[in-house]
N, C-alpha and C positions, 0 to 999 in steps of 0.2 A: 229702577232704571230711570233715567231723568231723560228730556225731550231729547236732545242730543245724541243718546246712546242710540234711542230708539229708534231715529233718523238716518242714523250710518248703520244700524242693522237690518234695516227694512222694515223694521215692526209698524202696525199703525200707531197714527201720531196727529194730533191737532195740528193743521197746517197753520190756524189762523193764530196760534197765543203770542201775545203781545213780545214777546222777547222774539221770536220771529224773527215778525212784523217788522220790528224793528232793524234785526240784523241784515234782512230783504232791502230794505230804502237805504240804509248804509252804503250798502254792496252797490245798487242802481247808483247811487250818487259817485262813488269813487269810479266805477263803470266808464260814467258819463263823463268826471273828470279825466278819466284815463283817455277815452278815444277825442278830447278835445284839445291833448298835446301831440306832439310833431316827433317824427324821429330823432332829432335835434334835439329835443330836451328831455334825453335821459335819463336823468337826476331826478327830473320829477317824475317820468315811466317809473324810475324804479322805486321810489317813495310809493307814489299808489297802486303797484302791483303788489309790493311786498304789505302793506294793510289790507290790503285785497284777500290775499290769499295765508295773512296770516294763520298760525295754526288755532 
């Protein structure tokens, strides 16, 4: 079972490995890019929602 699986099953899991970590500051960043656009600029709303929350 790899970190992932065990993540979305509940199982215990290293919070801190670096693939993470990584995915973590991603997220914050596109986050932070998201709530520093406007209702007006949808196009780019939905650019960083949809990397956001890709599968």
């Amino acid at each position: 079972m790899d970190l992932k699986e065990k993540m979305r099953s509940g199982k215990t899991y290293y919070t801190l490995e670096t693939q993470l970590l990584k995915e973590r500051e991603a997220s914050r960043k596109l986050a932070r890019l998201y709530n520093l656009t406007t209702d007006v600029d949808k196009e780019s709303r939905a650019n960083i929602r949809d990397e956001l929350f890709k599968a």
